[in-house]
ZATOR-927199 format. One record per residue: residue number from 1; residue in one letter; x, y, z negated of N, C-alpha, C in turn. Coordinates in steps of 0.1 Angstrom, whole numbers, plus 5000, padded with zeros to 4 digits. Example, Ala and Ser with C-alpha at 12.3 -4.5 7.8 and 13.67 -1.06 7.14 Angstrom:
    k  r  n.xx  n.yy  n.zz  ca.xx  ca.yy  ca.zz  c.xx  c.yy  c.zz
    1  A  5132  4943  4922   5123   4955   4922  5132  4967  4922
    2  S  5128  4978  4929   5137   4989   4929  5129  5000  4921
***
This chain:
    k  r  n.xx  n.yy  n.zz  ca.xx  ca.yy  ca.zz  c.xx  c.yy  c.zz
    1  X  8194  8787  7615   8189   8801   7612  8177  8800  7603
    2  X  8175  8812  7594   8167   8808   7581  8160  8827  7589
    3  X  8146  8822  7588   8139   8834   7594  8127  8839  7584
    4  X  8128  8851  7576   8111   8849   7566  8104  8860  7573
    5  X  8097  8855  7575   8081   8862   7581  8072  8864  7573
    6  X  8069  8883  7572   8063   8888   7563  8049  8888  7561
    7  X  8043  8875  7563   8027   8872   7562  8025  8859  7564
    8  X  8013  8860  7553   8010   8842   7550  8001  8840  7562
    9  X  8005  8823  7565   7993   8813   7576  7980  8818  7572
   10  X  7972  8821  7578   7958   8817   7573  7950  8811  7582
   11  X  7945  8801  7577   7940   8785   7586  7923  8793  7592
   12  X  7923  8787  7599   7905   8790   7601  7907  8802  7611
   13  X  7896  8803  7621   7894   8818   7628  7900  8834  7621
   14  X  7909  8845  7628   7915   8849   7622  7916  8859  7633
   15  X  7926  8870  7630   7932   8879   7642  7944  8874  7647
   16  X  7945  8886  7655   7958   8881   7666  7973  8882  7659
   17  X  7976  8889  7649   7985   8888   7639  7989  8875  7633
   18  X  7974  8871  7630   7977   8857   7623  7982  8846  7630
   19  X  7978  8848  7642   7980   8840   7654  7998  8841  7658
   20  X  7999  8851  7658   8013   8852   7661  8023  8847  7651
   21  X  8020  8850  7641   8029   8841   7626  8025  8822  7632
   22  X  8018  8817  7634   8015   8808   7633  8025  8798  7649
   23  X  8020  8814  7661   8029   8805   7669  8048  8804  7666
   24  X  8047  8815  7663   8066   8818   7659  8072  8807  7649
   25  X  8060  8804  7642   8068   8796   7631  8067  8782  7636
   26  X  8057  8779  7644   8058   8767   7652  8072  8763  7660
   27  X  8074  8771  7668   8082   8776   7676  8097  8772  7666
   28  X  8096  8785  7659   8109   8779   7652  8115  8766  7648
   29  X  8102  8760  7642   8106   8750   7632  8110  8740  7645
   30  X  8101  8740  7658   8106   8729   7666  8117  8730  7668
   31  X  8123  8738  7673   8138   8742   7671  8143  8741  7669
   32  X  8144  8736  7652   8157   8731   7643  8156  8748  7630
   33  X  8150  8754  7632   8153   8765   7621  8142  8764  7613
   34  X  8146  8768  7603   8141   8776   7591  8130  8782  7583
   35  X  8118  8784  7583   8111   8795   7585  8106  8798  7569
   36  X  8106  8808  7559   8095   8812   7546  8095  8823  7550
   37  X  8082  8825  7541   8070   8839   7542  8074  8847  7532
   38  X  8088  8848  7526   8090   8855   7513  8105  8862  7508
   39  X  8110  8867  7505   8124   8873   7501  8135  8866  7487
   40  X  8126  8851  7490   8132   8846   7473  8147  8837  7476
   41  X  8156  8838  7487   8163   8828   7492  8177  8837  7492
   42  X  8188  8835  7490   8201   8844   7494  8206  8841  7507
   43  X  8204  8833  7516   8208   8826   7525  8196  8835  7540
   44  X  8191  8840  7536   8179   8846   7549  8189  8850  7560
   45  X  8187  8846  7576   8193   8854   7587  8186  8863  7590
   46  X  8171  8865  7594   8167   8874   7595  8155  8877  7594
   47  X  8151  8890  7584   8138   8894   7579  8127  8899  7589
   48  X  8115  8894  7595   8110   8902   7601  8091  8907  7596
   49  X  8093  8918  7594   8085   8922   7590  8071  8925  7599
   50  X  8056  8922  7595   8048   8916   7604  8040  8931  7598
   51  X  8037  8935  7585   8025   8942   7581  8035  8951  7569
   52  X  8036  8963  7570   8040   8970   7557  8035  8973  7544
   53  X  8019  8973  7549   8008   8973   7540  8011  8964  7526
   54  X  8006  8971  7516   8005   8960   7507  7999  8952  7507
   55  X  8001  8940  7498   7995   8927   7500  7977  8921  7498
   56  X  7975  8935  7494   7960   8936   7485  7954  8941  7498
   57  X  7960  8945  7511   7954   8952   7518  7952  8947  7529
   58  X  7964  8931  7531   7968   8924   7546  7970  8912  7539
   59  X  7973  8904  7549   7977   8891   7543  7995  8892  7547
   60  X  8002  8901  7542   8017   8907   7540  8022  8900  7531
   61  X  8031  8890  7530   8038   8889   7515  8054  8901  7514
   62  X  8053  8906  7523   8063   8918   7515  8066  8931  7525
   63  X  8066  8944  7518   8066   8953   7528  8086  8958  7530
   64  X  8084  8970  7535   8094   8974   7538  8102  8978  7527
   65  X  8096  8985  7515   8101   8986   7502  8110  8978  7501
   66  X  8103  8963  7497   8106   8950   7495  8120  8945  7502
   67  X  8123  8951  7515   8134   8949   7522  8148  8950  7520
   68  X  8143  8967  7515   8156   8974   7513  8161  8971  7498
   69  X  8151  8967  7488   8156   8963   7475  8166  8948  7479
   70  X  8162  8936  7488   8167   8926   7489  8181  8931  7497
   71  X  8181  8943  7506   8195   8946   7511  8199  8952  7504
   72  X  8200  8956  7492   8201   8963   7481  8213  8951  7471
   73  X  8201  8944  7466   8200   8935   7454  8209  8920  7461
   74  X  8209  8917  7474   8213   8906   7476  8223  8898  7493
   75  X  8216  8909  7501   8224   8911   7513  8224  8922  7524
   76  X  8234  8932  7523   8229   8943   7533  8232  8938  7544
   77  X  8238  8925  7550   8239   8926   7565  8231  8916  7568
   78  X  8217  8917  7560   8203   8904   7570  8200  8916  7583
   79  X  8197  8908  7588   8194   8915   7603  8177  8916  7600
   80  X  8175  8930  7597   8158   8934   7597  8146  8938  7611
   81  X  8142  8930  7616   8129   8932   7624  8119  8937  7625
   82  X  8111  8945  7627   8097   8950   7626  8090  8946  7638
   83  X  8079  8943  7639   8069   8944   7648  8055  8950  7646
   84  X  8052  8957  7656   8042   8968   7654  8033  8965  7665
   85  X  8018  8961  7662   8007   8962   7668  7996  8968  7666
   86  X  7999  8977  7657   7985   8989   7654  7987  9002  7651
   87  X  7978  9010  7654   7978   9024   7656  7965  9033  7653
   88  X  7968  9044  7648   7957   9052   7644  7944  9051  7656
   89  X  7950  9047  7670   7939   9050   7680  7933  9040  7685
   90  X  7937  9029  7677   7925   9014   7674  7920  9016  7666
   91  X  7925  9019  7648   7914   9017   7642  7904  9034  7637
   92  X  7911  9042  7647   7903   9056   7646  7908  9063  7634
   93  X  7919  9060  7628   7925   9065   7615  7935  9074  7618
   94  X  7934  9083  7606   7950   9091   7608  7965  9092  7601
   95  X  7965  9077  7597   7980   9076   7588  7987  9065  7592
   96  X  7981  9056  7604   7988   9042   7604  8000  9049  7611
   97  X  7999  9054  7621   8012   9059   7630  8022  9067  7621
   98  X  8022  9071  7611   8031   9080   7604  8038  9069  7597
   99  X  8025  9059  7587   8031   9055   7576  8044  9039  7587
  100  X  8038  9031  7599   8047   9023   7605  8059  9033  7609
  101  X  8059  9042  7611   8071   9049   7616  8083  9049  7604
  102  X  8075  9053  7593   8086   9055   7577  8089  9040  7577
  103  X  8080  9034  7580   8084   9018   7575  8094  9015  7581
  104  X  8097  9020  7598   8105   9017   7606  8122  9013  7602
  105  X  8122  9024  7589   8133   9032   7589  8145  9020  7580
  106  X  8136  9008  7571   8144   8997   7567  8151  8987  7581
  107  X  8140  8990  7594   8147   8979   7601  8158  8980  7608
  108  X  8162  8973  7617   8174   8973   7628  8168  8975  7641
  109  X  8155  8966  7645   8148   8972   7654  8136  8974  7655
  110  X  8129  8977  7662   8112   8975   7662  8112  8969  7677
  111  X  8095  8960  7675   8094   8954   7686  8080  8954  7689
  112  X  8071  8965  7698   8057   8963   7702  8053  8953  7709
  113  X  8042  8958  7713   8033   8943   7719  8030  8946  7732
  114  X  8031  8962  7736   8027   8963   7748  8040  8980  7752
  115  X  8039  8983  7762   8044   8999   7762  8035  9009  7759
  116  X  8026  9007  7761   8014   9015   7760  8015  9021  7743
  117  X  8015  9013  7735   8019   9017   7723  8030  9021  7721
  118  X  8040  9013  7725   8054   9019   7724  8054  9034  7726
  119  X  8051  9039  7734   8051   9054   7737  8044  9062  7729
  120  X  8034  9060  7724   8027   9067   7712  8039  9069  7697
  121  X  8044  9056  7696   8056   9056   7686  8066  9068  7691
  122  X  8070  9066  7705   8079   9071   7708  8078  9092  7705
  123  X  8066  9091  7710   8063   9104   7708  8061  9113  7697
  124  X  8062  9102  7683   8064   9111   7669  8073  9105  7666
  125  X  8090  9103  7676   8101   9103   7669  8109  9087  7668
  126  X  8100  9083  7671   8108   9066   7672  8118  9070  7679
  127  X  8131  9065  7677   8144   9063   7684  8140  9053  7695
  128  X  8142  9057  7711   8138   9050   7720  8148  9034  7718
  129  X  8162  9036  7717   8172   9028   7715  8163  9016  7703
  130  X  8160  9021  7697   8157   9012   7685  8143  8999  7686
  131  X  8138  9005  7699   8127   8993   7706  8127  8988  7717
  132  X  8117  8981  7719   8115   8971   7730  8101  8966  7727
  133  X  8101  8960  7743   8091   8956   7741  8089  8938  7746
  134  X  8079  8934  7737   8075   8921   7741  8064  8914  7741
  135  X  8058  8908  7752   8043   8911   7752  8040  8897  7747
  136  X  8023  8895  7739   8019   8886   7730  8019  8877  7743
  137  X  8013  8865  7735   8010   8852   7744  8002  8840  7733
  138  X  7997  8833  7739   7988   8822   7729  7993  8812  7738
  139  X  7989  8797  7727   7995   8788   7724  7988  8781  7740
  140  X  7995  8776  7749   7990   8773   7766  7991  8752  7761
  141  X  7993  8749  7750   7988   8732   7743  7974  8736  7741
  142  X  7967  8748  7735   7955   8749   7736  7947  8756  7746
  143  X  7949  8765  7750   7945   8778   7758  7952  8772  7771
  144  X  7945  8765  7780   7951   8762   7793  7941  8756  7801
  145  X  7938  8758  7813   7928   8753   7825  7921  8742  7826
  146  X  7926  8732  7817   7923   8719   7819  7909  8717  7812
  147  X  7903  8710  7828   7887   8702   7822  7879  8723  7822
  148  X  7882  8731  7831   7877   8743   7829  7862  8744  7841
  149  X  7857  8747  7832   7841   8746   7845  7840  8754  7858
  150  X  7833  8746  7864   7838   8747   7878  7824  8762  7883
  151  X  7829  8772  7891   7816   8781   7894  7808  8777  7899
  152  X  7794  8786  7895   7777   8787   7896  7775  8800  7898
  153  X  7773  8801  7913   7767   8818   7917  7748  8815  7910
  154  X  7745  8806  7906   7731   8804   7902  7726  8806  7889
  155  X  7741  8805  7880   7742   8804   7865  7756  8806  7863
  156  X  7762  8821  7864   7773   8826   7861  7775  8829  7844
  157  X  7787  8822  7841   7788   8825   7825  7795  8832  7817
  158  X  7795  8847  7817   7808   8855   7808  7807  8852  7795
  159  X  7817  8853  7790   7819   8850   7775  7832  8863  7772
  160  X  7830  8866  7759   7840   8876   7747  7842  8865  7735
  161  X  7851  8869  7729   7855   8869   7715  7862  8877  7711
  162  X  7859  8882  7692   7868   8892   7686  7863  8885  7677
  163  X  7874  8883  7664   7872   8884   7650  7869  8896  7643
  164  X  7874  8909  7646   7866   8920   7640  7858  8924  7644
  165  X  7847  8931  7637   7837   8938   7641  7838  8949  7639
  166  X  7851  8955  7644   7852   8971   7641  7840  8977  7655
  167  X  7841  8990  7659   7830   8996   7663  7839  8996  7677
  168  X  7854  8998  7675   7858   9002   7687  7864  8983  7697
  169  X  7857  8976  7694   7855   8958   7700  7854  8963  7714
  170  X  7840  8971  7713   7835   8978   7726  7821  8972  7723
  171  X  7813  8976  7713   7799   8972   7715  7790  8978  7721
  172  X  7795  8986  7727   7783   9000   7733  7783  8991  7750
  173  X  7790  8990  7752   7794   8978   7765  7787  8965  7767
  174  X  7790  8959  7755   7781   8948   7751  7766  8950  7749
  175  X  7760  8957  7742   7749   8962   7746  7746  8968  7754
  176  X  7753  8976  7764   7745   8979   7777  7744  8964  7785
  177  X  7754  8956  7786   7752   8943   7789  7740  8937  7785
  178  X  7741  8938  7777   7728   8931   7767  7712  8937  7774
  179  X  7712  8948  7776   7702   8956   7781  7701  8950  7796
  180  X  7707  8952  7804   7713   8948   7820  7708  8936  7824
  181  X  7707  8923  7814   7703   8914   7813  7693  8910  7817
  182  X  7682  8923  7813   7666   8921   7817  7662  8924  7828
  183  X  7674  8927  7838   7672   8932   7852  7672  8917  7862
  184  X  7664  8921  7873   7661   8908   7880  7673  8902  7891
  185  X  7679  8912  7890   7691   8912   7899  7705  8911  7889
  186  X  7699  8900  7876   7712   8897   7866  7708  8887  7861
  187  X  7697  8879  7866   7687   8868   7857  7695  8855  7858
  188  X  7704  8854  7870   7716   8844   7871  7725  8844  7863
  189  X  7726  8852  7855   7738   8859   7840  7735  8851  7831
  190  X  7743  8850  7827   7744   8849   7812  7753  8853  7800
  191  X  7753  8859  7791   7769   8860   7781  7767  8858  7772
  192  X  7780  8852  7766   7778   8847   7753  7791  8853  7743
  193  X  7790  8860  7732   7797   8868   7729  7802  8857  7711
  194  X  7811  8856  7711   7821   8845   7700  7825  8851  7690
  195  X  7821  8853  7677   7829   8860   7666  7814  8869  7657
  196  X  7824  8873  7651   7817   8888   7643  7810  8901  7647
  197  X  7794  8903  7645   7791   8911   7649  7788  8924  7639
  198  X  7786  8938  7639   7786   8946   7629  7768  8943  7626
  199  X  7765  8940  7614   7753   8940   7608  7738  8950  7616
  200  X  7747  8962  7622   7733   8970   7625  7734  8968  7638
  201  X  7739  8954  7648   7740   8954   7662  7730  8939  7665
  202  X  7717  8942  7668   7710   8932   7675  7709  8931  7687
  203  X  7715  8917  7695   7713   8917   7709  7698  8908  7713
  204  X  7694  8912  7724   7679   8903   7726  7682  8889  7736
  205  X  7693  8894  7746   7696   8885   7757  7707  8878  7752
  206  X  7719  8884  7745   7733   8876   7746  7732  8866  7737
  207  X  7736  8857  7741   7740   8838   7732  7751  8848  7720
  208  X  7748  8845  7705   7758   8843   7698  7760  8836  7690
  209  X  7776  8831  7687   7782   8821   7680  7791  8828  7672
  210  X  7789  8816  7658   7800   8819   7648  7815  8820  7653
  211  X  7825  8828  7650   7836   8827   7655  7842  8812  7649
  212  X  7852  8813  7663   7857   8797   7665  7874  8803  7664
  213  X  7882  8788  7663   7897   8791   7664  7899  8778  7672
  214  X  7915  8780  7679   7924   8765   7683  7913  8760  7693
  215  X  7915  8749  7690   7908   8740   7704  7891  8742  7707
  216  X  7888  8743  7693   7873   8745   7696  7865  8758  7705
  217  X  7875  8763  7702   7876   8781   7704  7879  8778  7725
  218  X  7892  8772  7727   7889   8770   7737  7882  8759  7746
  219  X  7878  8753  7741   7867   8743   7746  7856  8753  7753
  220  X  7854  8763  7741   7842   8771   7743  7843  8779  7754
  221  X  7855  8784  7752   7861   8793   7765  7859  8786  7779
  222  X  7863  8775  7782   7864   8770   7794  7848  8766  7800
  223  X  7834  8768  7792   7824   8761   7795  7820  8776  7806
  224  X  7828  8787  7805   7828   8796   7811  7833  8804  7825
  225  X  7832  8810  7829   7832   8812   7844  7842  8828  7845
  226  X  7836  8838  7837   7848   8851   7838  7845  8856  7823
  227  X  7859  8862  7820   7857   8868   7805  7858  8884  7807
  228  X  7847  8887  7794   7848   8900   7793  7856  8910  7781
  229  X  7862  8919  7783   7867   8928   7768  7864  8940  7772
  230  X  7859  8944  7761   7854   8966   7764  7864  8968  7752
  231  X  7871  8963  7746   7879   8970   7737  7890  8981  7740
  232  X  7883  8991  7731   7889   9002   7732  7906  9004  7726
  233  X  7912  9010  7734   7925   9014   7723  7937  8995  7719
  234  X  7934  8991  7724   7942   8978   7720  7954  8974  7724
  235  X  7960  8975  7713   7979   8975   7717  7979  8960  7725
  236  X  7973  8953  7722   7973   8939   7729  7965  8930  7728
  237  X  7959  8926  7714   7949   8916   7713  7956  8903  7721
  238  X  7944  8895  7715   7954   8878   7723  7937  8873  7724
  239  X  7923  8881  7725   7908   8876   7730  7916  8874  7748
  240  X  7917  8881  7754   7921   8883   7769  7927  8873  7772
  241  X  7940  8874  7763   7954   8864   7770  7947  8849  7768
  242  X  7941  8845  7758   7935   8830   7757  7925  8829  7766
  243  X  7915  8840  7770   7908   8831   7777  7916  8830  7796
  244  X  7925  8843  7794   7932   8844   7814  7943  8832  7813
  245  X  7948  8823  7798   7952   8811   7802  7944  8800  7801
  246  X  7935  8799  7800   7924   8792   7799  7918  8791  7816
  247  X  7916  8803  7823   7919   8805   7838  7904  8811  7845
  248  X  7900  8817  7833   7889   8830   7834  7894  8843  7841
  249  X  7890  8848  7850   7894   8861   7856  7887  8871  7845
  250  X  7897  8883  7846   7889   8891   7829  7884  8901  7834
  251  X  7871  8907  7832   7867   8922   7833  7870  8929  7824
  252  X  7880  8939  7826   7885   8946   7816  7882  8959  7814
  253  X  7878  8966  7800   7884   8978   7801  7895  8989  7800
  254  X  7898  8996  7810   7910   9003   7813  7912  9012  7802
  255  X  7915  9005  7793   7920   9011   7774  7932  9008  7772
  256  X  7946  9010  7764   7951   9007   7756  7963  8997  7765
  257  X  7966  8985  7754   7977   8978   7763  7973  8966  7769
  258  X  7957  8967  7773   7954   8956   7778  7955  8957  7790
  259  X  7954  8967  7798   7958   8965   7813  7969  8957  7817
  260  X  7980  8962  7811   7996   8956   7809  7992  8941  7811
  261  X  7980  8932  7804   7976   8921   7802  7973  8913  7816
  262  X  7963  8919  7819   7956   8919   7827  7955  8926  7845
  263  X  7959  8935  7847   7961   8940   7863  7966  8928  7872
  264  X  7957  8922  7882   7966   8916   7888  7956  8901  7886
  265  X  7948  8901  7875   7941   8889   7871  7926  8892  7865
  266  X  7919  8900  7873   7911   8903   7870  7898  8920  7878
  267  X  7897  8922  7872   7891   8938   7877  7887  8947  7859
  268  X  7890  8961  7866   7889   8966   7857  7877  8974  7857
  269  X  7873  8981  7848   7861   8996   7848  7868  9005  7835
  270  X  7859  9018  7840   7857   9029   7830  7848  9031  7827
  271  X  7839  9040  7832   7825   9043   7827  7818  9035  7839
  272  X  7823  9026  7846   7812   9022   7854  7816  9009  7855
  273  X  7807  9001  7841   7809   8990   7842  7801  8979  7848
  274  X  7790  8984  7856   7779   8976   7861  7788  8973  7878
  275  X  7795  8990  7879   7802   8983   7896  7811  8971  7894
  276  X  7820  8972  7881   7832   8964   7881  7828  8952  7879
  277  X  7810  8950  7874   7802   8937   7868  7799  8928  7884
  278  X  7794  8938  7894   7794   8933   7908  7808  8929  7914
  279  X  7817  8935  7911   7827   8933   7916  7834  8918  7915
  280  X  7840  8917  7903   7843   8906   7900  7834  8893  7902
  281  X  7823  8894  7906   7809   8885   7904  7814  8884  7922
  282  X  7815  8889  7932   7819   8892   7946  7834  8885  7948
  283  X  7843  8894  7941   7859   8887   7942  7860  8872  7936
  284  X  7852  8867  7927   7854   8856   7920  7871  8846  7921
  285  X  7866  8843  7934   7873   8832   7942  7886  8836  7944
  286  X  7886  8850  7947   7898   8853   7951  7909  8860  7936
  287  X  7903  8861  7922   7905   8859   7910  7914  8848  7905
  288  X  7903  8841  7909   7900   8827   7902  7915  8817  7908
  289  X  7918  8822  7920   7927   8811   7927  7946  8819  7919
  290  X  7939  8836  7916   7953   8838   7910  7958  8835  7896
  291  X  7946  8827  7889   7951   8824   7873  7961  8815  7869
  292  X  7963  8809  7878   7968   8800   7876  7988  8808  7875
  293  X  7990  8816  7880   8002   8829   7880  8003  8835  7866
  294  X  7991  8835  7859   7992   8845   7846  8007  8843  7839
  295  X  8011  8850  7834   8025   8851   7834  8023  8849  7818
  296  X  8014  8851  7812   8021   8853   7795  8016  8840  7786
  297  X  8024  8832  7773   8019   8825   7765  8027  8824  7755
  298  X  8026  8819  7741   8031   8824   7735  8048  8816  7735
  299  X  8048  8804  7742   8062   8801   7745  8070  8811  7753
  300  X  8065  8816  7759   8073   8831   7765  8079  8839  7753
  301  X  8064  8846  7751   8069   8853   7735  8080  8850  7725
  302  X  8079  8834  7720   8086   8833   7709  8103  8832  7720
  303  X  8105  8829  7727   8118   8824   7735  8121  8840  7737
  304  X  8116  8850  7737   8121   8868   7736  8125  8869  7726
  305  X  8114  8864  7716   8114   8872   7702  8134  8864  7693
  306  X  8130  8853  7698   8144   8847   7691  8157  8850  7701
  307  X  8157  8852  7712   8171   8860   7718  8172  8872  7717
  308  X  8159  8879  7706   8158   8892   7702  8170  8892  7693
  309  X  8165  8882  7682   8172   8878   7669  8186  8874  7674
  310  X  8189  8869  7678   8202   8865   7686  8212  8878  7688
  311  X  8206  8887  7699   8213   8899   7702  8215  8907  7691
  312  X  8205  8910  7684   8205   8918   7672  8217  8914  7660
  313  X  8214  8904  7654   8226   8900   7646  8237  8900  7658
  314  X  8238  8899  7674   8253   8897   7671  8258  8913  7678
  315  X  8253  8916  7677   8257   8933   7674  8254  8941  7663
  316  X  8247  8938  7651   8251   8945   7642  8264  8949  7633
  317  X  8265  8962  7629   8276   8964   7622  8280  8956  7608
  318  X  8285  8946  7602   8287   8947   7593  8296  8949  7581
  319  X  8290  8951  7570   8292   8964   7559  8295  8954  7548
  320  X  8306  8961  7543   8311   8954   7528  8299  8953  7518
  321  X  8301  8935  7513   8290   8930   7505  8291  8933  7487
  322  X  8291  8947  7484   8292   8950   7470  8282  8947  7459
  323  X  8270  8936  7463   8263   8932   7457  8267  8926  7443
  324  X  8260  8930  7431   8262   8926   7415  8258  8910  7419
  325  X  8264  8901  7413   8257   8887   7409  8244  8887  7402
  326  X  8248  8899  7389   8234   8894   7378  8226  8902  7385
  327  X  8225  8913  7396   8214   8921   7397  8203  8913  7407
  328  X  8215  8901  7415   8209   8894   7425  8203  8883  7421
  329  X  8206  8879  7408   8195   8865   7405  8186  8873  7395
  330  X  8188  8882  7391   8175   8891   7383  8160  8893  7400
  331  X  8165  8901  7409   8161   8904   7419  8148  8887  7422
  332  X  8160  8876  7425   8155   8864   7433  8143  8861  7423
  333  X  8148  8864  7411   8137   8852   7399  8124  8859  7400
  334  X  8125  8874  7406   8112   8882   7401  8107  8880  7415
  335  X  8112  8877  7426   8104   8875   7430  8096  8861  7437
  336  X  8107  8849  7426   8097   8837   7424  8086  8834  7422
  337  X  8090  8846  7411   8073   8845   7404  8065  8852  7406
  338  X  8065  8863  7415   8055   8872   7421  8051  8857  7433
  339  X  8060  8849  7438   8053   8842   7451  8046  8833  7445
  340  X  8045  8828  7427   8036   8821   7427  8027  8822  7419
  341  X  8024  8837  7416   8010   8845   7416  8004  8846  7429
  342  X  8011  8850  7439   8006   8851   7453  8002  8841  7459
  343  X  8005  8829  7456   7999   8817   7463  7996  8808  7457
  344  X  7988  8812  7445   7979   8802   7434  7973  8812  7429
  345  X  7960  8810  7421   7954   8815   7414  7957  8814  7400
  346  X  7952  8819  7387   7952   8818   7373  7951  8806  7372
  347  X  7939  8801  7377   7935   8787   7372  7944  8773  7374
  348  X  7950  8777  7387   7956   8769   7396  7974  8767  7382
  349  X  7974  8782  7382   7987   8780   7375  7988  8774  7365
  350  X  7975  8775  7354   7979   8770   7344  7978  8756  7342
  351  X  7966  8753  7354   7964   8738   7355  7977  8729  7356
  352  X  7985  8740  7369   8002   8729   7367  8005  8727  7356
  353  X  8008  8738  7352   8017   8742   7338  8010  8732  7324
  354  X  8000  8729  7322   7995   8720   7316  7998  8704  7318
  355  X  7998  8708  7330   7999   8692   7333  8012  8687  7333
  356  X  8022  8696  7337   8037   8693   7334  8041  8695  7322
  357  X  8030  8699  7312   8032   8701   7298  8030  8689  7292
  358  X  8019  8680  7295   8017   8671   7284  8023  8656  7289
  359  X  8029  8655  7304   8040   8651   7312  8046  8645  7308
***
């Protein structure tokens, strides 16, 4: 099976998007299959598209436009995928939910990250039939229990991470933490918050660190005792899922699709995050003994996501192949050479091209 995934690797600390391309393609290739990031091949089984956005806007190498020209120009019966992890009411916008919906309309199915979102789709018109759901997971070779520090009611250690520093992370949380700190009845606390912070947010108490990725990232995790997220609105995130396989009980907040994540491994709050701060700090033990149960990682994930592909191709309809020859190697060549503007620079290009010139 030949699978292209619509967004490039990107190496180094990153979001949970990127993270997901990186385990799927892992996954595949162990496999025996296939995997490019691009629409330049006639042979593709199935397109799944990660980000619709254009490319100047995501790390996307093709949107949904892009789809329907290659079912167009070269095969109408690739089996088309979408997956959708964002929504106007993470990033506080009012077009994401309209414009993933239109995007919808190239695929065969859509696949969210949690239900919680799903239903937001569902409610401006997604065809219920046309989704599912499948929940994230991280890589449990890196993100797993082992060598994890052992508890200290004397020197308790929460830890966060996010790569963005949007507003809705949940900093207003983190700084009340941060404040809380100086109380005498928290002096056994400590937290250490991992990633990106927004420029006009100074904490006086919290440890912080450059954002980390992969092993280092959980090394860091495990020097730790319970993990915290205030993020608001989050179809899923994979801060939580890394550190609850890592075998941190999570204080969570009751937002978005992280509950789905988390109920069951952890404690939650609303506006009262100082009770749920006692709470879990009280339950520890009896947290701590259920991590080891956490149900999700990304071998889960990708073992759905591919008997997704499975079921999908072997029920779709297919439709007489009235494809031109010349319109299809016109189609393939253009977009050769868009993939190798897209993954070289000017410099880069001509440097080859010189050098295979004087060759």
């Amino acid at each position: 099976m030949k699978v292209s995934i619509g967004s490039r690797v990107i190496d180094g600390p990153w979001g949970g998007g990127n993270l997901f391309v990186i385990n799927l393609k892992k996954f595949l290739i162990n496999n025996g299959h296939q995997v490019v990031h691009d629409l330049c091949d006639r042979d593709i089984d199935i397109i799944l598209l990660t980000d619709p956005r254009s490319r100047k806007e995501s790390s996307s190498t093709f949107n949904n436009n892009d789809i329907l020209k290659y079912k167009r120009y070269v095969n109408p019966n690739v089996v088309v995928i979408q997956r959708i992890n964002e929504c106007d009411e993470r990033k506080g916008t009012n077009f994401i939910n309209k414009f993933y919906l239109e995007a919808s309309e190239s695929s065969d199915h859509v696949i969210f990250v949690s239900n919680w979102l799903r239903e937001i789709y569902l409610n401006i018109g997604m065809p219920v039939l046309k989704t599912s759901v499948i929940m994230s997971g991280a890589d449990s070779d890196i993100f797993n229990d082992i060598d994890s520090a052992d508890f200290n009611k004397d020197n308790i250690k929460f830890v966060t991470h996010h790569w963005s520093s949007h507003v809705n992370k949940g900093f207003d949380i983190y700084l009340r933490f941060d404040e809380i700190l100086d109380l005498d009845k928290y002096k056994n606390i400590e937290f250490t918050y991992i990633g990106n912070v927004p420029s006009e947010i100074k904490f006086n108490n919290i440890i912080t660190k450059n954002p980390l990725s992969g092993k280092k990232l959980a090394d860091e995790i495990k020097k730790h005792h319970i993990y915290l997220t205030a993020s608001k609105n989050e179809p899923s995130g994979n801060h939580h899922i890394e550190a609850a396989q890592c075998g941190l009980p999570v204080l969570y907040l009751n937002s978005g699709g992280i509950p789905e994540y988390c109920k069951g491994f952890g404690v939650d709050f609303n506006d009262d995050f100082e009770e749920g701060l006692n709470k879990i700090i009280l339950e520890y033990d009896l947290h701590k003994k259920n991590m080891s149960k956490y149900p999700f990682s990304s071998d889960v994930m990708c073992k759905e996501f591919f008997n997704k592909f499975i079921d999908i191709q072997n029920n779709k309809d297919i439709v007489d192949d009235n494809v031109n020859n010349f319109a299809t190697l016109v189609y393939l060549q253009k977009n050769k050479i868009q993939r190798i503007f897209t993954n070289f620079t000017l410099k880069q290009i001509v440097k080859k091209y010189l050098k295979r010139l004087f060759k």
